[in-house]
FIFI-920329 format. One line per field, with one value per residue (C-alpha): residue number from 0; residue in three letters; chain; x, y, z. Coordinates in Angstrom, 3 decimals, decimal comma. Example, Ala and Ser with C-alpha at 12.3 -4.5 7.8 and 13.67 -1.06 7.14 Angstrom:
i <- c(0; 1)
aa <- c(ala; ser)
ch <- c(A; A)
xx <- c(12,300; 13,670)
yy <- c(-4,500; -1,060)
zz <- c(7,800; 7,140)
***
This chain:
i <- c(0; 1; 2; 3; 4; 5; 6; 7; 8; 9; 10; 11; 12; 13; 14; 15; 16; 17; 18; 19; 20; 21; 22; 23; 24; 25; 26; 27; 28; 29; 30; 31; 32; 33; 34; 35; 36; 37; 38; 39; 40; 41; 42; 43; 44; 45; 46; 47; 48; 49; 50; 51; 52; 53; 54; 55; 56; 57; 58; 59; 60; 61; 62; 63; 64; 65; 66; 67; 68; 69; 70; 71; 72; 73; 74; 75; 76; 77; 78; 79; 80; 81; 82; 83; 84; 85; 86; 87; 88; 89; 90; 91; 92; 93; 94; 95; 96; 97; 98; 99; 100; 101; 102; 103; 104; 105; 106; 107; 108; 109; 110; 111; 112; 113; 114; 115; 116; 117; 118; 119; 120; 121; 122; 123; 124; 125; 126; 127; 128; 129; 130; 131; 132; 133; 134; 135; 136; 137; 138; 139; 140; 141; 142; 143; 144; 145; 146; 147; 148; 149; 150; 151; 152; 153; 154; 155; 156; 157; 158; 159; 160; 161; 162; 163; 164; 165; 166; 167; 168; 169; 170; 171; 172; 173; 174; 175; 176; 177; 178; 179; 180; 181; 182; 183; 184; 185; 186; 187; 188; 189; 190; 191; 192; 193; 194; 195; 196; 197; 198; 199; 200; 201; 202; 203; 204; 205; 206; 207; 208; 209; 210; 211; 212; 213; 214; 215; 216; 217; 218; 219; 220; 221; 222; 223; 224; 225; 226; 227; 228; 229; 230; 231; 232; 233; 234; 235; 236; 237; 238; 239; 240; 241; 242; 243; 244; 245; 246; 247; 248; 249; 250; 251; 252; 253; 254; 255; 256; 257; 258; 259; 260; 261; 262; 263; 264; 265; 266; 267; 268; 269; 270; 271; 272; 273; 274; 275; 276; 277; 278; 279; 280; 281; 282; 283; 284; 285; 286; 287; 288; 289; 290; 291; 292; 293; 294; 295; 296; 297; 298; 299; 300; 301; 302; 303; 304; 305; 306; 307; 308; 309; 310; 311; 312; 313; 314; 315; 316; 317; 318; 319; 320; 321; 322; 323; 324; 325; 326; 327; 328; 329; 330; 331; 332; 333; 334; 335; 336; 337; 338; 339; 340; 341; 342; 343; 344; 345; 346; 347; 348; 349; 350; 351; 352; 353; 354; 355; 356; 357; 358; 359; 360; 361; 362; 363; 364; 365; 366; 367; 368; 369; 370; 371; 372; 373; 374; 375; 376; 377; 378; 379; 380; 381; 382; 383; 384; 385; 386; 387; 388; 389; 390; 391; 392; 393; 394; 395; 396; 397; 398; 399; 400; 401; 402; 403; 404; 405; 406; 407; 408; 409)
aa <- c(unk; unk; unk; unk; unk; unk; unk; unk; unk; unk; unk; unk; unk; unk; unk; unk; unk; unk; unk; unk; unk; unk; unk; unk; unk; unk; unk; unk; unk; unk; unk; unk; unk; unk; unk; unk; unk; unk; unk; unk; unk; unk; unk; unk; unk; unk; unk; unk; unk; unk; unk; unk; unk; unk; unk; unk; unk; unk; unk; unk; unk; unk; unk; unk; unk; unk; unk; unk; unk; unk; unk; unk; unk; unk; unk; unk; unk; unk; unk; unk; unk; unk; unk; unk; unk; unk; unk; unk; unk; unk; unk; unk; unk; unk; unk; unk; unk; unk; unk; unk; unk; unk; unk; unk; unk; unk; unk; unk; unk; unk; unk; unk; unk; unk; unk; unk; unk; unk; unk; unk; unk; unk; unk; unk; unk; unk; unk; unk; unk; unk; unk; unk; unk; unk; unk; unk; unk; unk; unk; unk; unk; unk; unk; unk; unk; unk; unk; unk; unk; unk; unk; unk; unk; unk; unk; unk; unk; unk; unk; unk; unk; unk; unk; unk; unk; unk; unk; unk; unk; unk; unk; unk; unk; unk; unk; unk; unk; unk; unk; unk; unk; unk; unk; unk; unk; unk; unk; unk; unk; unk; unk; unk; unk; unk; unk; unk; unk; unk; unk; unk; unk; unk; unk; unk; unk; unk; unk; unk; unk; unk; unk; unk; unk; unk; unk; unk; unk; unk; unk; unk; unk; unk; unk; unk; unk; unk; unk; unk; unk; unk; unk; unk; unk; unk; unk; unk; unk; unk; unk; unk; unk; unk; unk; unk; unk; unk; unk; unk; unk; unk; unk; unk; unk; unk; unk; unk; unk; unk; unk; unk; unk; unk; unk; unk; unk; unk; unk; unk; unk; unk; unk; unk; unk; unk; unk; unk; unk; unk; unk; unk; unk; unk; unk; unk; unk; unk; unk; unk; unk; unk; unk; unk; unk; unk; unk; unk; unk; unk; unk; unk; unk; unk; unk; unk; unk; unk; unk; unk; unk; unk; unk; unk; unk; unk; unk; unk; unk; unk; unk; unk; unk; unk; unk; unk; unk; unk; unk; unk; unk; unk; unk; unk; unk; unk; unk; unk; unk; unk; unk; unk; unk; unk; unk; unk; unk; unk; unk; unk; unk; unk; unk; unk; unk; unk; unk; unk; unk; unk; unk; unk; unk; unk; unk; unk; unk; unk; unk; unk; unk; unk; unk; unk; unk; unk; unk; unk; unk; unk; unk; unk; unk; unk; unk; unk; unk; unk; unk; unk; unk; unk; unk; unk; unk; unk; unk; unk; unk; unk; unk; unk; unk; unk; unk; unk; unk; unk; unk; unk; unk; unk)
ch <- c(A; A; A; A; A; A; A; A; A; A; A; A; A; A; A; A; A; A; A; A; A; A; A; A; A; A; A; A; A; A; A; A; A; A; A; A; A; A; A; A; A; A; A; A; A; A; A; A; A; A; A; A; A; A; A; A; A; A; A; A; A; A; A; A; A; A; A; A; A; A; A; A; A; A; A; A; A; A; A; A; A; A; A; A; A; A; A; A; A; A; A; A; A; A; A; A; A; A; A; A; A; A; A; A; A; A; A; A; A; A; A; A; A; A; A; A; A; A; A; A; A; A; A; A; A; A; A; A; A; A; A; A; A; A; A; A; A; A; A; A; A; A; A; A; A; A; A; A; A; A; A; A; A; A; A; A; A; A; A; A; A; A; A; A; A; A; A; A; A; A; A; A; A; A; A; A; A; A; A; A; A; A; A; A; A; A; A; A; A; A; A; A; A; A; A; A; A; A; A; A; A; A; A; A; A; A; A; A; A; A; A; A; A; A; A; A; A; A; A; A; A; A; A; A; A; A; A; A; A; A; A; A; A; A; A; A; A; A; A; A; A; A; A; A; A; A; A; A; A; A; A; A; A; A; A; A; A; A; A; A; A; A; A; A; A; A; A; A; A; A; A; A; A; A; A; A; A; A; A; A; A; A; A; A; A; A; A; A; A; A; A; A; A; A; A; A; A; A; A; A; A; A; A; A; A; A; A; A; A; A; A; A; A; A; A; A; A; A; A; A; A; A; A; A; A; A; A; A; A; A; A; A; A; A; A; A; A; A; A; A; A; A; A; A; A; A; A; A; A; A; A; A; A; A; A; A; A; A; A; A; A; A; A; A; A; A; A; A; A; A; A; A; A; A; A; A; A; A; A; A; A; A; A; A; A; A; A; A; A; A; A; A; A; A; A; A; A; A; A; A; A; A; A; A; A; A; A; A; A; A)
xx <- c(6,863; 3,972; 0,310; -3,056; -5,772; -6,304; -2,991; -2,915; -5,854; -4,412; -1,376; -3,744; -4,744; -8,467; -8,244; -6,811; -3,426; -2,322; -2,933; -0,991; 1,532; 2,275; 2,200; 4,234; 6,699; 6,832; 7,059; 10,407; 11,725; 10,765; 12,259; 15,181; 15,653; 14,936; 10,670; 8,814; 5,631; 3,704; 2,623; -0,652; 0,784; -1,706; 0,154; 2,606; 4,412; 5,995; 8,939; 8,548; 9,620; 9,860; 13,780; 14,113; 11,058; 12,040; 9,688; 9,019; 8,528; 5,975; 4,280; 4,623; 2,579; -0,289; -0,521; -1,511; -3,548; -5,671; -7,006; -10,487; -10,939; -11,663; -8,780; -6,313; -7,081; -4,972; -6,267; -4,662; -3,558; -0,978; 0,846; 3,627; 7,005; 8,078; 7,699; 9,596; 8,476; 6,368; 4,020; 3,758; 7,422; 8,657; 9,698; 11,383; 13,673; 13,952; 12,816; 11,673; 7,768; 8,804; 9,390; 6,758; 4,364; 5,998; 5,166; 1,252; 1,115; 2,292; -0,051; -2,963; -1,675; -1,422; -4,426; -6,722; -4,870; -6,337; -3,206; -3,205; -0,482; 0,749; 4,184; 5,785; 8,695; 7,380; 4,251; 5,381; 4,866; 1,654; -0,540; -1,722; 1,709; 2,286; 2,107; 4,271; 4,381; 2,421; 3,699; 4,318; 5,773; 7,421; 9,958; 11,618; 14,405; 13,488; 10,759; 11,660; 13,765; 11,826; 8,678; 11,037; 12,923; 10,905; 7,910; 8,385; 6,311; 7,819; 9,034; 12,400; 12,869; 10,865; 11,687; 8,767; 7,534; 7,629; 5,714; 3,072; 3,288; 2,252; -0,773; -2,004; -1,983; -2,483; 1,062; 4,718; 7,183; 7,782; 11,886; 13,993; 12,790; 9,212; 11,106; 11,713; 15,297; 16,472; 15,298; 17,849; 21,108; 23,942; 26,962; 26,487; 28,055; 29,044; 27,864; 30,126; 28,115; 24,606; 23,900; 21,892; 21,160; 19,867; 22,718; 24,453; 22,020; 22,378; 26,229; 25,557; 24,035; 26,120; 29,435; 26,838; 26,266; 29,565; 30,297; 27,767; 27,787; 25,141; 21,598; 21,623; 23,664; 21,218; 23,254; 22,647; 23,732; 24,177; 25,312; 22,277; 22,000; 18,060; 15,000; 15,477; 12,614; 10,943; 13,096; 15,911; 15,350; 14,029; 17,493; 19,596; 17,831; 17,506; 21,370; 21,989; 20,285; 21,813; 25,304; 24,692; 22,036; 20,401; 17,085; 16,789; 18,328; 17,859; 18,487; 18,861; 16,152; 14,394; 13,164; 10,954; 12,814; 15,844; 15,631; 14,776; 16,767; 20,495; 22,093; 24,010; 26,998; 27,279; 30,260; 30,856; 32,113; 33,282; 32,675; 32,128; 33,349; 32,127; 35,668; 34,402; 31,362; 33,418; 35,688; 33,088; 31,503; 35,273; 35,530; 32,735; 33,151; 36,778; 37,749; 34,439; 33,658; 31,100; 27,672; 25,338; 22,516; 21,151; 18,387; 16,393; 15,454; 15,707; 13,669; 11,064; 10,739; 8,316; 5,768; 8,577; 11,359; 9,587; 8,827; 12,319; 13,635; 11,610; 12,401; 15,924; 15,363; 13,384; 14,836; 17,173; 17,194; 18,759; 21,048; 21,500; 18,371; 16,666; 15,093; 12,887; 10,604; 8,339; 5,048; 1,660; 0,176; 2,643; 2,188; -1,323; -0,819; 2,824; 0,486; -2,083; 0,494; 2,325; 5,630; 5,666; 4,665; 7,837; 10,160; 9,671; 9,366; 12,934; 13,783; 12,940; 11,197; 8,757; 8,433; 5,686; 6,012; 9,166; 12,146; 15,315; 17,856; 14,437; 13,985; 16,432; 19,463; 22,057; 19,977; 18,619; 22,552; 23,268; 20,167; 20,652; 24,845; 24,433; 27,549; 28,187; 25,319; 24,530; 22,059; 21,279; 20,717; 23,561; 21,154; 21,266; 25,043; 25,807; 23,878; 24,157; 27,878; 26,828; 24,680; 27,745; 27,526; 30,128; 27,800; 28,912; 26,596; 26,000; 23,680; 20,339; 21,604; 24,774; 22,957; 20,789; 23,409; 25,052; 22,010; 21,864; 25,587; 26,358; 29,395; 30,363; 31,465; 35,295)
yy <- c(29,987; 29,695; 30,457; 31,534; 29,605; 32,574; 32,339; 28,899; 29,298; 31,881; 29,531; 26,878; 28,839; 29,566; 33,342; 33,199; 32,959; 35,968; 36,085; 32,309; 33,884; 36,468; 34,368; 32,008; 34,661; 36,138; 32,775; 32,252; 35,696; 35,172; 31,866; 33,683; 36,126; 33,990; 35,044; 33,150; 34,339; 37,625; 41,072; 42,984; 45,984; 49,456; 50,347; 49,239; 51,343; 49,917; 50,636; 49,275; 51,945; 50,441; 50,840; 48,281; 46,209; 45,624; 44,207; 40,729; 42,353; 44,404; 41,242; 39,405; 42,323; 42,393; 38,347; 39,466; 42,335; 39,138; 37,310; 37,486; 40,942; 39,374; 37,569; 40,421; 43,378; 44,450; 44,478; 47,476; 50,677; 50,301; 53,141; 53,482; 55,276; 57,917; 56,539; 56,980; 59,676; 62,781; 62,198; 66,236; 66,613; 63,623; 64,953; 67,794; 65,427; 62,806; 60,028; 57,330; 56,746; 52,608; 54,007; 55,876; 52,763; 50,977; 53,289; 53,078; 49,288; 49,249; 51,812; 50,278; 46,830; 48,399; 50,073; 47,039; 45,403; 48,147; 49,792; 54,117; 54,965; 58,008; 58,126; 59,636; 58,817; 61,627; 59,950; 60,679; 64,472; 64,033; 60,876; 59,582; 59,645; 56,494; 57,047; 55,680; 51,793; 51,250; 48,332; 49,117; 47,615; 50,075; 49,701; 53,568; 53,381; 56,992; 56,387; 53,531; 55,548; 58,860; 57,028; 54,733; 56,841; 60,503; 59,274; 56,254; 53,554; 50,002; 48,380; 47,127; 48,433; 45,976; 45,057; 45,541; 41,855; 41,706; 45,074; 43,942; 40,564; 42,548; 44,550; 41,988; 39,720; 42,988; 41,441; 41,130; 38,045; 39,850; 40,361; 43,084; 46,501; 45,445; 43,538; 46,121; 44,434; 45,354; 49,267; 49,670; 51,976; 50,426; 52,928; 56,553; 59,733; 63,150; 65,793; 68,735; 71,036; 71,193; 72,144; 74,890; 74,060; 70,783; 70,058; 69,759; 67,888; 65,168; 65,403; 65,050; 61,696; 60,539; 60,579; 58,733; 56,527; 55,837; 54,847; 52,802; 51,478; 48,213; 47,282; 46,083; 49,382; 51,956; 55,286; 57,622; 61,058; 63,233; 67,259; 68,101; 71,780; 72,294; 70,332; 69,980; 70,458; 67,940; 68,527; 68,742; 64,990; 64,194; 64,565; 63,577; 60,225; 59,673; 60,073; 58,023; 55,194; 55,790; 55,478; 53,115; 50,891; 52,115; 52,133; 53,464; 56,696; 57,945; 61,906; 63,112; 65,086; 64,702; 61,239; 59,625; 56,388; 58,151; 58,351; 54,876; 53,470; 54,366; 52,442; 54,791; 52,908; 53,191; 55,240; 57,360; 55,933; 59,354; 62,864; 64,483; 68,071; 71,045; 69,957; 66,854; 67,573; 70,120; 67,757; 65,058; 68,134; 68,992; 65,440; 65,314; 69,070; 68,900; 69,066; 70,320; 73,840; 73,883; 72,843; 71,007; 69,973; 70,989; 68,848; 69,303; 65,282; 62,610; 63,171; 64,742; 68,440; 70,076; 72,963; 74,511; 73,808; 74,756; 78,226; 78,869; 77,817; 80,144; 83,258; 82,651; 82,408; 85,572; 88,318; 85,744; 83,154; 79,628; 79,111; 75,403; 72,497; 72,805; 70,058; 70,131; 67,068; 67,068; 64,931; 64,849; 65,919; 68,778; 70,010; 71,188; 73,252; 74,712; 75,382; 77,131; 79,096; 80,348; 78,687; 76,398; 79,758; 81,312; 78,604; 77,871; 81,240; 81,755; 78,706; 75,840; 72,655; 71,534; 67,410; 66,178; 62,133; 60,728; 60,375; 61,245; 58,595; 55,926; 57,983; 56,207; 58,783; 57,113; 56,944; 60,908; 61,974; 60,425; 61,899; 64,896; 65,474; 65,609; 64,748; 66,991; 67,793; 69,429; 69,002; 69,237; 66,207; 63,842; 61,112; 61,731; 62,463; 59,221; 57,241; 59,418; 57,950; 54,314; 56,240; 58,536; 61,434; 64,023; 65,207; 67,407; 68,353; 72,341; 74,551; 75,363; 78,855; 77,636; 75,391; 78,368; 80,425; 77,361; 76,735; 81,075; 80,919; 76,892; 76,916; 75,928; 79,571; 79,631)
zz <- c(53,164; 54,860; 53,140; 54,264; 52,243; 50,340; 49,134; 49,021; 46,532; 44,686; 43,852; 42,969; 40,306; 41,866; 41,300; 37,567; 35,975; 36,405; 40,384; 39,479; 37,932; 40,728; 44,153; 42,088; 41,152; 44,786; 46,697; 44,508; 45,816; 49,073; 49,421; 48,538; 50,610; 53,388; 53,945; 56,331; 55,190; 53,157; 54,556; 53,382; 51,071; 50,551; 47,303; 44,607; 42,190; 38,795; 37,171; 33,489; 31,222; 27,556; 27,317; 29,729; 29,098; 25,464; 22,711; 24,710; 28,163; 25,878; 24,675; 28,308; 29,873; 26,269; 27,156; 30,888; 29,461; 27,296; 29,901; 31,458; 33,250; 36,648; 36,330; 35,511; 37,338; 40,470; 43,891; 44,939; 43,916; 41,716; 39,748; 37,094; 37,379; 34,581; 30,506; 27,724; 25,960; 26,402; 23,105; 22,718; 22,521; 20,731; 17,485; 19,157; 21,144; 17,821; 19,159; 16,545; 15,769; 17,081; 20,450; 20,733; 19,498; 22,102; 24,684; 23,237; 23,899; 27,216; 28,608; 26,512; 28,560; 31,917; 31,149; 30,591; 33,973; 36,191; 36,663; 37,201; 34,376; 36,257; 34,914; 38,301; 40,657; 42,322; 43,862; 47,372; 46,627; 44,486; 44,794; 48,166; 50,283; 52,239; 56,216; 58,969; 59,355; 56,084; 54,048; 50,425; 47,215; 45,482; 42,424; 42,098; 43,989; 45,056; 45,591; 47,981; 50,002; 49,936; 51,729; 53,905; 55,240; 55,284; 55,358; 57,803; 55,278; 54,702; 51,451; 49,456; 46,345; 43,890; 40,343; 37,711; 37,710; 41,807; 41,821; 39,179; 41,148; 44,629; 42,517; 41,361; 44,954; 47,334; 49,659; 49,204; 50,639; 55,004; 54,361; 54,354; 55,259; 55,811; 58,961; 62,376; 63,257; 59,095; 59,772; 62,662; 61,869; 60,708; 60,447; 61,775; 60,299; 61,211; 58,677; 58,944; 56,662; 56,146; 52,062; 51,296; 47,508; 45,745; 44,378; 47,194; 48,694; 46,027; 46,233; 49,912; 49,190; 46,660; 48,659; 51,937; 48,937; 48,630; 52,309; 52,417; 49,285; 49,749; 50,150; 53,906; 55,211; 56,832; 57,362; 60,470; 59,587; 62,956; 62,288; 59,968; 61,939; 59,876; 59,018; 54,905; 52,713; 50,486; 47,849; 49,425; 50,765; 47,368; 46,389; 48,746; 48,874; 45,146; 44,754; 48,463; 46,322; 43,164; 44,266; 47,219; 46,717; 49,723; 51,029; 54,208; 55,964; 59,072; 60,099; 63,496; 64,576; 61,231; 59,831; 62,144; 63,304; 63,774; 67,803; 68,266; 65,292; 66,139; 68,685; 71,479; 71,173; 67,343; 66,617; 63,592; 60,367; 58,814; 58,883; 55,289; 55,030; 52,670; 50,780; 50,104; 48,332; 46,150; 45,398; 44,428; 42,238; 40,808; 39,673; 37,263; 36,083; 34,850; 31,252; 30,433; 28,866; 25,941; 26,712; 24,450; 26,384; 30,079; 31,638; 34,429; 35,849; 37,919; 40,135; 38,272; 39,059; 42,265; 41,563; 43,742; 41,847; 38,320; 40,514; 40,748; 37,829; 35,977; 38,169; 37,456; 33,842; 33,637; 31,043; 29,763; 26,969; 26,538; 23,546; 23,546; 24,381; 28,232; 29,329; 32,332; 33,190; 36,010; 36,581; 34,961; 38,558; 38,520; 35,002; 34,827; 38,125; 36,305; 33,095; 35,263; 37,166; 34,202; 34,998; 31,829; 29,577; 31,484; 31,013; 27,916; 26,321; 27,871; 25,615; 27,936; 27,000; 29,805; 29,968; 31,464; 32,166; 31,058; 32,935; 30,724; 31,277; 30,921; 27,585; 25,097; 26,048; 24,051; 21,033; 21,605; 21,974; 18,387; 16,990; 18,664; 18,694; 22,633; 24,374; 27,507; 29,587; 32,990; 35,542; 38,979; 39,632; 40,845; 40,620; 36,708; 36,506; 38,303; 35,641; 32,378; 31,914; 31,053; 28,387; 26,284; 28,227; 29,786; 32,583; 35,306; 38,625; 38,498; 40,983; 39,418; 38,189; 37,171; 35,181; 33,940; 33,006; 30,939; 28,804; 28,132; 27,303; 26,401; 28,394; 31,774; 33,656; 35,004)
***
């Protein structure tokens, strides 16, 4: 790859380890994926929740957090995806006091490294939203595809070393999606019904997911017969990655590369039918009838969503455990609003933070006796059945009226 001197002197080991550590680590990816050289980035956003950091990723990151402060801080702004535990409600959801201890070290270490432990995959909705053509490196994988493909920035999904890595330099290797030629449709395909609820919007992008079903395809979807909301792209995008792997999506009429990204001559791959996002529903919702958990996650929840969620549980009362997580930005404004006083005097438990499935699942479904749970969020169903679970992918008041009755309605 090639270097500018600062670079050069940052691998020398003239800015500190640390800054050592990190071109080192990102000159190994980018030789990899085939980099001829590093772009400036304005932001990075890490994804080290302590599930998957473990006890020595913990100590890694408290060896980092040692050295000289000039030598550790990061460059840029750099921000953390959801934790693994909302302190307040810790007991409630029986986690153990090691996890949360865990969870203590690793903000004190990104703490002392400069980081902004703001515990979102949200940001895109909250915290300085990246603009068109700005170069990022962002680890949330819908995160990554929310602010690539809505929002028009630039950045492959990163894992939580390369993000730390690109906070820590202020650039990330040039490949991939930071590249104009990688941005460019791929396979175009004809949406035959436009969803009108979240849900659908996620099963929308879980059966694109499907199609496409790798890193390098960029879908086109032509049909789209409204201009979504924010949340309604939120989930379409977080499933499309989930079940995919993809980063980049590109809506007629919508997303902002889409008239200049999709070749005329690209014909369509497949048409997807209101049938087929019942029947990718059907598939997770069969055999189930009893209840014992419903959880509102991944993503976190809007101020809008937390709105309606608590008018439709107004006058009514959950039987079984309601999750609902949403982001420390969010939460104050849902405190001040009333909508966390709503939802959980109707029985709710408002999260502020964590992300469930990066929340030890498995182990809260053994404490807990959790084993079929419904959500939203096919983002979370796709992933909740490496943990134990039975999930199935409900409407938001279908989902409502399971936690007020613990079953599943006919």
């Amino acid at each position: 790859m090639h270097l500018t001197d600062e670079e050069s002197a940052m691998l020398a080991g003239a800015a500190g380890p640390a800054r050592r550590w990190a071109i080192e680590h990102q000159v190994r990816v980018g030789r990899y994926f085939g980099a001829t050289d590093f772009v400036p980035v304005s932001q990075a956003h890490i994804m080290a929740d302590t599930e998957s950091l473990g006890v020595a990723g913990v100590e890694w990151l408290e060896r980092l957090a040692c050295l000289p402060e000039s030598d550790r801080t990061v460059r840029i702004p750099t921000m953390t995806d959801p934790r693994g535990t909302d302190f307040a409600a810790a007991a409630r959801l029986k986690q153990q006091d090691w996890m949360l201890a865990l969870e203590r070290r690793v903000i004190a270490a990104f703490e002392a490294l400069g980081v902004l432990t703001t515990d979102t995959c949200i940001n895109y909705q909250t915290i300085m939203p990246a603009v068109r053509g700005e170069h990022m490196a962002y680890g949330d994988t819908g995160v990554v595809i929310y602010s690539n493909s809505v929002l028009g920035a630039r950045s492959n999904f990163e894992g939580g070393p390369s993000a730390l890595a690109a906070g820590l330099t202020g650039r990330t290797p040039r490949y991939g999606y930071h590249l104009p030629e990688q941005r460019r449709a791929t396979m175009l395909l004809r949406i035959a019904y436009t969803p009108r609820e979240l849900h659908d919007w996620g099963t929308l992008g879980g059966a694109v997911g499907r199609i496409a079903g790798d890193y390098w395809q960029v879908p086109a979807l032509v049909g789209i017969d409204r201009i979504p909301t924010s949340d309604e792209l939120k989930h379409f995008g977080a499933a499309l990655a989930s079940y995919g792997s993809v980063a980049l999506f590109h809506v007629a009429g919508v997303t902002p590369e889409a008239e200049h990204a999709v070749d005329s001559s690209l014909a369509p791959t497949a048409t997807i039918t209101e049938a087929d996002l019942r029947a990718f529903q059907a598939a997770y919702r069969a055999h189930i009838d009893t209840v014992d958990v419903v959880v509102f996650s991944a993503p976190q929840l809007s101020l809008m969503e937390l709105r309606d969620l608590a008018a439709m549980l107004a006058g009514r009362r959950a039987t079984i455990p309601l999750l609902v997580v949403t982001s420390p930005q969010v939460k104050p404004d849902a405190d001040r609003f009333g909508l966390t006083a709503s939802i959980e005097a109707a029985g709710g438990l408002v999260l502020s933070g964590m992300c469930f499935y990066q929340s030890y699942a498995r182990e809260m479904a053994e404490a807990n006796g959790w084993r079929t749970l419904v959500t939203p969020s096919a983002k979370l169903v796709n992933i909740l059945g490496g943990y134990g679970y039975r999930p199935a992918l409900l409407s938001m008041q279908e989902c409502v009226d399971a936690a007020c009755s613990g079953r599943i309605a006919a």
